[in-house]
Biopython code that builds the backbone (N, CA, C, O; Angstrom):
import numpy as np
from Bio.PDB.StructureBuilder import StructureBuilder

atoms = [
    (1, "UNK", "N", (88.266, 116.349, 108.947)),
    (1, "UNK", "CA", (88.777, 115.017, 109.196)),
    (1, "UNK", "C", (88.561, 114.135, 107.980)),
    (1, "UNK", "O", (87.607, 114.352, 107.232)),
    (2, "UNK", "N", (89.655, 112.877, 107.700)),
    (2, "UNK", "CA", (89.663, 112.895, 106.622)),
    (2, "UNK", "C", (88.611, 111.100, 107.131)),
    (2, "UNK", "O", (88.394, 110.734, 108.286)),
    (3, "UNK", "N", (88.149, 110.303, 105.748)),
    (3, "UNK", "CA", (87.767, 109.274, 106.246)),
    (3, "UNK", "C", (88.562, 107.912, 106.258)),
    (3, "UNK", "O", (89.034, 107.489, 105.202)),
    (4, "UNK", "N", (88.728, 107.169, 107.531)),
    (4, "UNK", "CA", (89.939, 106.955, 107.910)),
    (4, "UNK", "C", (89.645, 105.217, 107.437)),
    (4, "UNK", "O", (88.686, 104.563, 107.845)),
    (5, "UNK", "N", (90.863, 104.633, 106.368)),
    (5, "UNK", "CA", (90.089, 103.078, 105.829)),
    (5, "UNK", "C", (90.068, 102.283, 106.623)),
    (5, "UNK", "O", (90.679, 102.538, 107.661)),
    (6, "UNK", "N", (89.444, 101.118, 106.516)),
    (6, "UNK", "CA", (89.403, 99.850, 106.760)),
    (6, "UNK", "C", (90.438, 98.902, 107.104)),
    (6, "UNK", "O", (90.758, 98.509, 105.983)),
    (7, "UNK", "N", (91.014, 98.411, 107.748)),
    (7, "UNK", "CA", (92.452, 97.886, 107.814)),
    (7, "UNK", "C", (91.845, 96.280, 108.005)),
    (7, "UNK", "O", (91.132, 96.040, 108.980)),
    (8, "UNK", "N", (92.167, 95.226, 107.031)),
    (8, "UNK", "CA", (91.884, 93.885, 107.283)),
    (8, "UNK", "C", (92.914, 93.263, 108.322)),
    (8, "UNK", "O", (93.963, 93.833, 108.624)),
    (9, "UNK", "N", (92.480, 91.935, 108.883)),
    (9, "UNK", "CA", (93.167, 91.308, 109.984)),
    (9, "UNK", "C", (94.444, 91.242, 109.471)),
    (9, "UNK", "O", (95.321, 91.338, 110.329)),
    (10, "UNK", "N", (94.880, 91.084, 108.139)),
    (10, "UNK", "CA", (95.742, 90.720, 107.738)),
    (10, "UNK", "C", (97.540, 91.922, 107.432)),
    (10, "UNK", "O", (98.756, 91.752, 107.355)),
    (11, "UNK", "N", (96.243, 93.361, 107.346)),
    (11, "UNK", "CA", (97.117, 94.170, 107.592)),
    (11, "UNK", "C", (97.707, 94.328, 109.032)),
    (11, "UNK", "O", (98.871, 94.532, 109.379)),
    (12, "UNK", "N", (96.474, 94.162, 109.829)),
    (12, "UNK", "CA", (96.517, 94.510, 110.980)),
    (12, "UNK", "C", (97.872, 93.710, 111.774)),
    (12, "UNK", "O", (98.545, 94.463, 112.478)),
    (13, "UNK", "N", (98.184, 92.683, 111.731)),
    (13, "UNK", "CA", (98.736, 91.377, 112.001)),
    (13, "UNK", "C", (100.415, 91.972, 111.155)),
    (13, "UNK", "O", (101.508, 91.818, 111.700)),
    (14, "UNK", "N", (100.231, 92.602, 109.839)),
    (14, "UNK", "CA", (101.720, 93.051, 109.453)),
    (14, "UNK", "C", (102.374, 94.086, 110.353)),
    (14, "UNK", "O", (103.550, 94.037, 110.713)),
    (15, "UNK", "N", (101.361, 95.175, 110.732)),
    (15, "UNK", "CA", (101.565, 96.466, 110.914)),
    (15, "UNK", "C", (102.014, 96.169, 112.478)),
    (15, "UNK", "O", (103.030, 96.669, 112.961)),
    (16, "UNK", "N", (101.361, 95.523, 113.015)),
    (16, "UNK", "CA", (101.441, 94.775, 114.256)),
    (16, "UNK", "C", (103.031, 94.454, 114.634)),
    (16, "UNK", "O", (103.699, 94.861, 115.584)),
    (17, "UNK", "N", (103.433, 93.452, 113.384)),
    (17, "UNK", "CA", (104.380, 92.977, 113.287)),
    (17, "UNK", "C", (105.823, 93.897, 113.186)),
    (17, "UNK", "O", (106.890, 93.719, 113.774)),
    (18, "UNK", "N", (105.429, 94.932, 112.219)),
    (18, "UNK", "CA", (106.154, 95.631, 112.688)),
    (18, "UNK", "C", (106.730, 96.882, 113.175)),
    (18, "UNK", "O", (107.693, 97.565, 112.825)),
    (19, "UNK", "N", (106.022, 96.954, 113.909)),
    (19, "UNK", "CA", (105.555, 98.044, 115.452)),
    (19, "UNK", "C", (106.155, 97.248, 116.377)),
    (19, "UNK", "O", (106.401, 97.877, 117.406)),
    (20, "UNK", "N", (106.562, 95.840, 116.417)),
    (20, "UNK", "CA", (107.125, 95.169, 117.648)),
    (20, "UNK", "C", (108.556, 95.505, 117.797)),
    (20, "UNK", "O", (108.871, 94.803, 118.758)),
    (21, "UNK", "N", (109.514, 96.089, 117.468)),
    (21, "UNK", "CA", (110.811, 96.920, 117.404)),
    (21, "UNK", "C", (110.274, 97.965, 117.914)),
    (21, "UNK", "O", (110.849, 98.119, 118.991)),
    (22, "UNK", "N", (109.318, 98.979, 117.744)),
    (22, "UNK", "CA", (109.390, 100.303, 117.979)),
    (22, "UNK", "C", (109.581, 100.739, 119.533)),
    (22, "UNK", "O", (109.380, 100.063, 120.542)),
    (23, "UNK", "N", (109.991, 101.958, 119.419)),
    (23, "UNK", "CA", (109.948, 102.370, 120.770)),
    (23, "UNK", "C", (108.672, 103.503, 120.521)),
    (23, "UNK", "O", (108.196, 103.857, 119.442)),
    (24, "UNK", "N", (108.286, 103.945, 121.924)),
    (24, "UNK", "CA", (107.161, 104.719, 122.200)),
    (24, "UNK", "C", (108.162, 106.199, 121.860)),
    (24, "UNK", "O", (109.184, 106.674, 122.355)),
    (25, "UNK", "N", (107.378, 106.526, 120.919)),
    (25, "UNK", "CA", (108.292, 108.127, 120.251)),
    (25, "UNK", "C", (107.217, 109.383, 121.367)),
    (25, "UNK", "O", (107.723, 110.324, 121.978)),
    (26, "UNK", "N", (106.147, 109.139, 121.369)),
    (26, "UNK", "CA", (105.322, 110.138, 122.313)),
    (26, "UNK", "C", (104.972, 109.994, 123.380)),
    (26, "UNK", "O", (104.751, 108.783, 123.394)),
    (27, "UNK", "N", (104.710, 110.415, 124.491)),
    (27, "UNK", "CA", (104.329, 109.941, 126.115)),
    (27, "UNK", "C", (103.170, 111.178, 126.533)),
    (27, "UNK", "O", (103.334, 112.391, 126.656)),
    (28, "UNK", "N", (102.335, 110.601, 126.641)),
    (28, "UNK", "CA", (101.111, 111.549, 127.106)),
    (28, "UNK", "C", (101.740, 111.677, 128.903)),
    (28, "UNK", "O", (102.242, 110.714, 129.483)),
    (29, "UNK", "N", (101.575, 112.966, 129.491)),
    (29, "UNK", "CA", (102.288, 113.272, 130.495)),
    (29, "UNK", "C", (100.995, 113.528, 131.713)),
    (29, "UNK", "O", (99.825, 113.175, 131.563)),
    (30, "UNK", "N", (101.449, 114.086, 132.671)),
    (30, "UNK", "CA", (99.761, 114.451, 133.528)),
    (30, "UNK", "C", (99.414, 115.258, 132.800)),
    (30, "UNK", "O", (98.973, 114.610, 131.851)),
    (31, "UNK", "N", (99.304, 116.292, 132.579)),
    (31, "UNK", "CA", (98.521, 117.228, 131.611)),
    (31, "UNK", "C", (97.664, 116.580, 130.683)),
    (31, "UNK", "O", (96.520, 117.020, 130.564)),
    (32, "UNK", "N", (98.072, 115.491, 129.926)),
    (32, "UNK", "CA", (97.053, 114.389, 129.786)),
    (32, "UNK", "C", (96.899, 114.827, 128.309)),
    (32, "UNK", "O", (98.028, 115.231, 128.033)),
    (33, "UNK", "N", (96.126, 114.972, 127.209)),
    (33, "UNK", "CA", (96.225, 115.494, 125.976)),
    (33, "UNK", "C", (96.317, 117.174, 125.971)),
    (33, "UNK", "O", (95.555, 117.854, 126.658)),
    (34, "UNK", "N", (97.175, 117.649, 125.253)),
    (34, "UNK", "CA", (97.538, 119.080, 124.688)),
    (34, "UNK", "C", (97.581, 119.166, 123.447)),
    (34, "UNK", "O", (97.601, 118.178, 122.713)),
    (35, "UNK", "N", (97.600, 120.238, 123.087)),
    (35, "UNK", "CA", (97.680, 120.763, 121.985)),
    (35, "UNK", "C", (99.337, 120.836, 121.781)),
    (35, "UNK", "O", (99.538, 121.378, 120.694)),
    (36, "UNK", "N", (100.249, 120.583, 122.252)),
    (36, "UNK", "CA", (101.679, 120.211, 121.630)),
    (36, "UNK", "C", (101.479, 118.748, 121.416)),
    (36, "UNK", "O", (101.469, 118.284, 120.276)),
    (37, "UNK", "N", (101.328, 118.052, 122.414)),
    (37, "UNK", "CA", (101.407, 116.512, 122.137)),
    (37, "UNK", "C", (100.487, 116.148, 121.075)),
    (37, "UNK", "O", (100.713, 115.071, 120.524)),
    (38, "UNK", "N", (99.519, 116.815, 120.687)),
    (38, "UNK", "CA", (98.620, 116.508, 119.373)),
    (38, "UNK", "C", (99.544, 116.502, 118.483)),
    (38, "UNK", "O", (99.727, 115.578, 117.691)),
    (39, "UNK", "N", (100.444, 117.927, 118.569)),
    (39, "UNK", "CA", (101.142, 118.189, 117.381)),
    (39, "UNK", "C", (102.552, 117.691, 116.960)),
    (39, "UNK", "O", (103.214, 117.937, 115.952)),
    (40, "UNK", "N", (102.811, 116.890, 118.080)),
    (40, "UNK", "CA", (103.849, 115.816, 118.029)),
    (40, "UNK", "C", (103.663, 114.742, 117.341)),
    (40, "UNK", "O", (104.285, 114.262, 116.393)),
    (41, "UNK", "N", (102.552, 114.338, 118.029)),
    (41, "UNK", "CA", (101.641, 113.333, 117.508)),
    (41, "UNK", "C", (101.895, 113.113, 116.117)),
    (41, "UNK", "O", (102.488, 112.134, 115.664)),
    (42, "UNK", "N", (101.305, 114.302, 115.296)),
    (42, "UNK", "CA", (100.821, 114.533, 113.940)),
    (42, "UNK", "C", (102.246, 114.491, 113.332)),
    (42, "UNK", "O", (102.587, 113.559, 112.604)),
    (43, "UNK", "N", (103.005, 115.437, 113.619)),
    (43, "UNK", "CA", (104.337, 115.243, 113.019)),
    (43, "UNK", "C", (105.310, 113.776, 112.950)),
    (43, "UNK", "O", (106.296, 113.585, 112.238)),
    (44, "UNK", "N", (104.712, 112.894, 113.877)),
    (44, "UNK", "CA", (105.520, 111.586, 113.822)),
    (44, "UNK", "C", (104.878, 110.582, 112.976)),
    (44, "UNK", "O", (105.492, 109.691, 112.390)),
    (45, "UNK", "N", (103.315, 110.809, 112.928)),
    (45, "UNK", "CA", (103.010, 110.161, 111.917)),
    (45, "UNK", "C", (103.030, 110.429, 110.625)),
    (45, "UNK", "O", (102.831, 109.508, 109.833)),
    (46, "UNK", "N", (103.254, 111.626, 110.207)),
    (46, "UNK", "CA", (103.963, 112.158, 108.980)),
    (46, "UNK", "C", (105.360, 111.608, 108.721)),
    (46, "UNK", "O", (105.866, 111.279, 107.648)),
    (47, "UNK", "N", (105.676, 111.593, 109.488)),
    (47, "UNK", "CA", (107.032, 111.157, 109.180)),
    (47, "UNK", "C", (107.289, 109.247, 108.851)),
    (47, "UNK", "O", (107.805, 108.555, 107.974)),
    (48, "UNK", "N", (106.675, 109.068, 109.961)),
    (48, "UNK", "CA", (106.861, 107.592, 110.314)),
    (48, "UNK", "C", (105.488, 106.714, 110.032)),
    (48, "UNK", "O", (105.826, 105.569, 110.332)),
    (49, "UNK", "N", (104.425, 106.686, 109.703)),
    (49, "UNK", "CA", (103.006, 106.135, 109.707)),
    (49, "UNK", "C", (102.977, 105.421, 110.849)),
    (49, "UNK", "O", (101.998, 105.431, 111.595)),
    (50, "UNK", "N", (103.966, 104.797, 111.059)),
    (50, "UNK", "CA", (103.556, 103.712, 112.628)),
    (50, "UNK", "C", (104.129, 104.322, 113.555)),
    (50, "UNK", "O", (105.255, 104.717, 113.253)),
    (51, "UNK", "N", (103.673, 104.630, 114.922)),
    (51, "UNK", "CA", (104.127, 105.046, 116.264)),
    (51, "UNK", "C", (103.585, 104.435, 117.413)),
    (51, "UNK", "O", (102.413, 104.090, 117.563)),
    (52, "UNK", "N", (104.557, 104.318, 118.249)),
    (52, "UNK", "CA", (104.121, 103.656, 119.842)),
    (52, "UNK", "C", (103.823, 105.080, 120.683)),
    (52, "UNK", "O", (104.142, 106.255, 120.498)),
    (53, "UNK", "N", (103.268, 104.571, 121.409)),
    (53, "UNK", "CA", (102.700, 105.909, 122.684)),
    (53, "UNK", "C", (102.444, 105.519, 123.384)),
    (53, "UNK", "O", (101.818, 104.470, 123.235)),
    (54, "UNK", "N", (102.680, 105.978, 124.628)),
    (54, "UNK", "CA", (102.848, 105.900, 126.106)),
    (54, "UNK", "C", (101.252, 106.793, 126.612)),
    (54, "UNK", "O", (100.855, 107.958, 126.596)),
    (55, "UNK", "N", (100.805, 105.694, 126.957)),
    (55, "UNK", "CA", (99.135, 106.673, 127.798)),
    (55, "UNK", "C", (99.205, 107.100, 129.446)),
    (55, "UNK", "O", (99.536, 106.288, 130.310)),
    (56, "UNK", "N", (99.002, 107.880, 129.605)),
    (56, "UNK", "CA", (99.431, 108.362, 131.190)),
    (56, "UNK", "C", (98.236, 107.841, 132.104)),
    (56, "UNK", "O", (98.611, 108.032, 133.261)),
    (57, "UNK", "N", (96.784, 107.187, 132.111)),
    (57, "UNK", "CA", (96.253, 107.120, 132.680)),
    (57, "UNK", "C", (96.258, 105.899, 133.602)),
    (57, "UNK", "O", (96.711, 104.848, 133.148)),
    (58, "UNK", "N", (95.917, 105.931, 134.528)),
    (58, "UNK", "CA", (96.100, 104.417, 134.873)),
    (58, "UNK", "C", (94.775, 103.139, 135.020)),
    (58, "UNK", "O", (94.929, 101.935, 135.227)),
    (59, "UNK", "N", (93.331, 104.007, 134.806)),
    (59, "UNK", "CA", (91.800, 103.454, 134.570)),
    (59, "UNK", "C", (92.463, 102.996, 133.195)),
    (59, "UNK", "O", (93.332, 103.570, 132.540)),
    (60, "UNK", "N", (91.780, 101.756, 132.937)),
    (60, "UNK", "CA", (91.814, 100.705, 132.123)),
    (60, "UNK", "C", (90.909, 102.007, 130.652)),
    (60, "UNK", "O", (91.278, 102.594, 129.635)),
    (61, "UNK", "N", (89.525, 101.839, 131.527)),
    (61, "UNK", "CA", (88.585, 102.908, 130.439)),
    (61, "UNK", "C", (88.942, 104.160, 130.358)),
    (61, "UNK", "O", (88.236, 104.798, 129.576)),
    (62, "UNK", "N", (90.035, 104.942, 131.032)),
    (62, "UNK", "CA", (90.272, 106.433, 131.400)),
    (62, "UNK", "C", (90.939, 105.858, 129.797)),
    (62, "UNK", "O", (90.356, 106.064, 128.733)),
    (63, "UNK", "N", (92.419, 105.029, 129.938)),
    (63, "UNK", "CA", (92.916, 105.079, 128.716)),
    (63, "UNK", "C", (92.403, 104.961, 127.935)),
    (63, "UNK", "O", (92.442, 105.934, 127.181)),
    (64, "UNK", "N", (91.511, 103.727, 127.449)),
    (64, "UNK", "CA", (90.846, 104.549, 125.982)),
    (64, "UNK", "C", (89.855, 105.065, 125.597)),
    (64, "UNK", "O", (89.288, 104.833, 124.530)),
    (65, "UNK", "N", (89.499, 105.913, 126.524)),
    (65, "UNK", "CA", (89.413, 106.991, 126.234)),
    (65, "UNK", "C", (89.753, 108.484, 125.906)),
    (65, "UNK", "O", (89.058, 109.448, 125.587)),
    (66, "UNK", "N", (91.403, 108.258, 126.156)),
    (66, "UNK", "CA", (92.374, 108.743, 126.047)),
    (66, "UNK", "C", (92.675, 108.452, 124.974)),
    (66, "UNK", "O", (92.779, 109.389, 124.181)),
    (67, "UNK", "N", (92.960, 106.988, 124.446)),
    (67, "UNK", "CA", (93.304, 106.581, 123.376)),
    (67, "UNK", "C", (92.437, 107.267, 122.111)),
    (67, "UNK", "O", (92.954, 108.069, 121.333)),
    (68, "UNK", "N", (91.234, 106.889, 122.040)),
    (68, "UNK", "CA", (89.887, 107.418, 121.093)),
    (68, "UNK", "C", (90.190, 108.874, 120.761)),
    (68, "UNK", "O", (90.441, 109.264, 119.621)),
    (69, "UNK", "N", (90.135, 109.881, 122.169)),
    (69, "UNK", "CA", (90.227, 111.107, 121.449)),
    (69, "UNK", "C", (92.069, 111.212, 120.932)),
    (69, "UNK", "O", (92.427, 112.206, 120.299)),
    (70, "UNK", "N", (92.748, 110.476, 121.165)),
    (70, "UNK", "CA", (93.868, 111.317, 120.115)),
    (70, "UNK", "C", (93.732, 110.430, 119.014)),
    (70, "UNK", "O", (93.832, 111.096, 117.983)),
    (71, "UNK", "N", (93.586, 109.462, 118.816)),
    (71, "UNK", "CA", (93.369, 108.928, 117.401)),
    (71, "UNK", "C", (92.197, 110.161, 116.622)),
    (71, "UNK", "O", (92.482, 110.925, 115.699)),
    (72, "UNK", "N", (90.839, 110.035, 117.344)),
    (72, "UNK", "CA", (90.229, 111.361, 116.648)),
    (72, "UNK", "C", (91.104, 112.585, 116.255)),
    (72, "UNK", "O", (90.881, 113.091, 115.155)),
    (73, "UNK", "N", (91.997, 113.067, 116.979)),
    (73, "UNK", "CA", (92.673, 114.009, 116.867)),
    (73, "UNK", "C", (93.453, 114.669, 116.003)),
    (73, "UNK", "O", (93.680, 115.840, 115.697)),
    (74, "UNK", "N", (94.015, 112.941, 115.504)),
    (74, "UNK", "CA", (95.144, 113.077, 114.852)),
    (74, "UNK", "C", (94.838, 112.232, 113.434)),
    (74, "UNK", "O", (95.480, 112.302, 112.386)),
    (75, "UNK", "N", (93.845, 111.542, 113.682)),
    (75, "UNK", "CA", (92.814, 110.901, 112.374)),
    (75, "UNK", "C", (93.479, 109.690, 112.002)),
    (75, "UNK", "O", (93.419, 109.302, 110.835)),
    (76, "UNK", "N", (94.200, 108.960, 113.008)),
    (76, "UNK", "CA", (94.603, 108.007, 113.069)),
    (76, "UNK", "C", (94.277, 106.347, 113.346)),
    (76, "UNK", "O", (93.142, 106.300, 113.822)),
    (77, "UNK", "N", (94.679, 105.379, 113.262)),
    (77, "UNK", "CA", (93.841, 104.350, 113.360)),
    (77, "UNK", "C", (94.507, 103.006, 114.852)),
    (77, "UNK", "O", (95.268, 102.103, 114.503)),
    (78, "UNK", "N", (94.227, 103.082, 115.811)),
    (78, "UNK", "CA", (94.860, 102.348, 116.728)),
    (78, "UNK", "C", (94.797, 100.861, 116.297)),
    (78, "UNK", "O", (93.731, 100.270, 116.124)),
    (79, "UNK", "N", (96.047, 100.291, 116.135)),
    (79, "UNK", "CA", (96.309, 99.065, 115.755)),
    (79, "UNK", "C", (96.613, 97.791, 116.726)),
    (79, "UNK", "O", (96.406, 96.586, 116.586)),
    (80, "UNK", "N", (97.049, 98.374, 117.507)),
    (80, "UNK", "CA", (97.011, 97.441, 119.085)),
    (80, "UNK", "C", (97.571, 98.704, 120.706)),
    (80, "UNK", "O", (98.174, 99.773, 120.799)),
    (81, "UNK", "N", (96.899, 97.703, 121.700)),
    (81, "UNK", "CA", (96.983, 98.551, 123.009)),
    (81, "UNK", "C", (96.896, 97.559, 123.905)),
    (81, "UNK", "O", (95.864, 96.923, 124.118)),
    (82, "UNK", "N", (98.020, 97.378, 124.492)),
    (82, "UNK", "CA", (98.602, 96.364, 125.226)),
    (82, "UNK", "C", (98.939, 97.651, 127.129)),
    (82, "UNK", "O", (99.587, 98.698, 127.145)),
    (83, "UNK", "N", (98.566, 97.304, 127.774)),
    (83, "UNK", "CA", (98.671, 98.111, 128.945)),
    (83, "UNK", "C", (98.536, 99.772, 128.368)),
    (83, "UNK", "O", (97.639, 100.307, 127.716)),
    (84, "UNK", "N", (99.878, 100.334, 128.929)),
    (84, "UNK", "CA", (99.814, 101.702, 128.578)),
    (84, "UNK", "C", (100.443, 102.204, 127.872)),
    (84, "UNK", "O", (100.822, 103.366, 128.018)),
    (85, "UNK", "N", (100.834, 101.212, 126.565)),
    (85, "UNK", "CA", (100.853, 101.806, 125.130)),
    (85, "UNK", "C", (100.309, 101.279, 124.249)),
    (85, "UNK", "O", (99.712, 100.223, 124.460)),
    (86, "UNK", "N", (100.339, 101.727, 123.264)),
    (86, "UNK", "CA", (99.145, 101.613, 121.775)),
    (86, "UNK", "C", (100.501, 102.312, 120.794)),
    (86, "UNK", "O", (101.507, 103.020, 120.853)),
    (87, "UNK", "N", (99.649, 101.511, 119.907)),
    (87, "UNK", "CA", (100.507, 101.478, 118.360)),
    (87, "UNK", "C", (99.075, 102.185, 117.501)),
    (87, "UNK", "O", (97.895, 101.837, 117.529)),
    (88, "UNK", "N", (99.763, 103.307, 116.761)),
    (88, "UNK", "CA", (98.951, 104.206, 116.001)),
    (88, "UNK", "C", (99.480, 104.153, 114.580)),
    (88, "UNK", "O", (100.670, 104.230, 114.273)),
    (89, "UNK", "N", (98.178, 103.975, 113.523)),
    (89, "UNK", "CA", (99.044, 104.309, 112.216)),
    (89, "UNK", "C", (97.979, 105.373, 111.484)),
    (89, "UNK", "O", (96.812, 105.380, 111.874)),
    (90, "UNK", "N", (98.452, 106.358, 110.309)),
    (90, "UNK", "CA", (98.057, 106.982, 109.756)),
    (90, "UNK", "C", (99.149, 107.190, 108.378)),
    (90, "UNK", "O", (100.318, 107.576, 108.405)),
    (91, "UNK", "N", (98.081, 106.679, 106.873)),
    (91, "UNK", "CA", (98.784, 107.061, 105.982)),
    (91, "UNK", "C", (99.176, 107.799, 105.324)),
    (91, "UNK", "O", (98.443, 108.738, 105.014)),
    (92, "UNK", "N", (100.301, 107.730, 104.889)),
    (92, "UNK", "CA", (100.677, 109.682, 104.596)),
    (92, "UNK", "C", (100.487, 109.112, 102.980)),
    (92, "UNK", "O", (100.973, 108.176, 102.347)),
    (93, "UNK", "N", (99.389, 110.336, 102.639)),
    (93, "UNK", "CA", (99.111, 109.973, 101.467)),
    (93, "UNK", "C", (99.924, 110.867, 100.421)),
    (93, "UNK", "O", (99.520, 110.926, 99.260)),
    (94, "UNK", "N", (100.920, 111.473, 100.769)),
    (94, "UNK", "CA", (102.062, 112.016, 99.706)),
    (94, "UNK", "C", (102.833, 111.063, 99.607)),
    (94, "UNK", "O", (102.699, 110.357, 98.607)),
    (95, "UNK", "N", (103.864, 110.728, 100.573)),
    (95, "UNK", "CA", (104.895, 110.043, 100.491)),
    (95, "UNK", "C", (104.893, 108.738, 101.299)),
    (95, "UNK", "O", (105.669, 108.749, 102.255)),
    (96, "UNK", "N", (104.101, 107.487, 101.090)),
    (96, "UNK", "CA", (103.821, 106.384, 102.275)),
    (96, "UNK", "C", (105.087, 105.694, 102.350)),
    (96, "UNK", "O", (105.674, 105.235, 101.369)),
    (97, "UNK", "N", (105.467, 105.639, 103.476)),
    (97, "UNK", "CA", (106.619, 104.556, 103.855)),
    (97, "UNK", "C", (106.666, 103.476, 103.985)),
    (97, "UNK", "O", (107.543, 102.648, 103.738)),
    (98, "UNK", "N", (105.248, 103.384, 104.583)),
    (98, "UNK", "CA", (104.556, 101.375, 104.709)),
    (98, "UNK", "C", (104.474, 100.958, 103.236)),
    (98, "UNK", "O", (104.226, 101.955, 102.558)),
    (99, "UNK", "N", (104.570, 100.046, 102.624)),
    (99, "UNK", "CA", (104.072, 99.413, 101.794)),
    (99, "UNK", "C", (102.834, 98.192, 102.453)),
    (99, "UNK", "O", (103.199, 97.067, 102.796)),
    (100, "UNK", "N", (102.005, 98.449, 102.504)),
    (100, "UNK", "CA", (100.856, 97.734, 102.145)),
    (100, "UNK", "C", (100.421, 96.620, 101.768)),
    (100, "UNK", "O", (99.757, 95.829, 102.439)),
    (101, "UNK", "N", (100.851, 96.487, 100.454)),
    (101, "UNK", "CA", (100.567, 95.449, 99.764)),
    (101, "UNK", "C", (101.487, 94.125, 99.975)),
    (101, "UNK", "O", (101.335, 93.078, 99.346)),
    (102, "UNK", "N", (102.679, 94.414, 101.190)),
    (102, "UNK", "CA", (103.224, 93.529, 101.390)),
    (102, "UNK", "C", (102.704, 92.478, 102.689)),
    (102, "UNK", "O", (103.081, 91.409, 103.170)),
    (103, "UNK", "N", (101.602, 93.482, 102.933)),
    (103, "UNK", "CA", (101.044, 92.387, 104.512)),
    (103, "UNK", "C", (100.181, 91.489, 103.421)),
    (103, "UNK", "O", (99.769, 90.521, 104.061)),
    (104, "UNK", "N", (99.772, 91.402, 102.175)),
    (104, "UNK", "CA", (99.074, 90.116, 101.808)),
    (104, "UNK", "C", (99.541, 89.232, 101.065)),
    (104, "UNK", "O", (98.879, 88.594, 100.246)),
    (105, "UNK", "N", (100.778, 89.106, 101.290)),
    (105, "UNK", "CA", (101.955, 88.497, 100.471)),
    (105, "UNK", "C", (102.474, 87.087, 101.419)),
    (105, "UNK", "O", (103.405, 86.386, 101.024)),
]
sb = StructureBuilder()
sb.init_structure("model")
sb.init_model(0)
sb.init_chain("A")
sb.init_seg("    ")
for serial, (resi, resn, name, xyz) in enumerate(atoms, 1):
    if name == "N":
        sb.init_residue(resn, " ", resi, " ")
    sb.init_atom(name, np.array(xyz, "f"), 0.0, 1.0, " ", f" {name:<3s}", serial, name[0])
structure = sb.get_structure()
């Protein structure tokens, strides 16, 4: 696992910003975390750094704890979680799509 940075309010508040268009690309189902949906997971944030997700639980604490282990999972950083979805980002450190340096602008 890699070590996952620091995100200031200020990123947080961009990334936030725009994750508010997205749709939920993954849906945790009853089965609840798998080893495909990990690997969905992983592939969308490769692709995309920001993703919405759909949590299947309906305990307030069931979800994040749900939430926690796939961010562990997937070495990702939860940026907001509003009912039963959450916005996940992870930077792809080959090819980043976010620019960054524009949330302190």
């Amino acid at each position: 696992m890699n070590k996952l940075p620091v995100l200031d309010k200020t990123t947080i508040k961009y990334l936030r910003s725009l994750a508010h268009a997205l749709k939920p690309v993954v849906r945790l189902g009853q089965n609840g975390l798998t080893e495909a949906v990990i690997q969905e997971l992983d592939g969308a944030l490769d692709h995309h750094e920001l993703v919405k997700i759909k949590l299947s639980e309906s305990a307030k604490t069931a979800r994040q704890n749900q939430l926690n282990a796939l961010c562990d999972a997937v070495d990702a950083i939860s940026v907001q979680q509003i009912g039963h979805t959450a916005t996940l980002f992870r930077r792809n450190a080959k090819k980043p799509v976010i620019e960054l340096s524009l949330a302190r602008d």
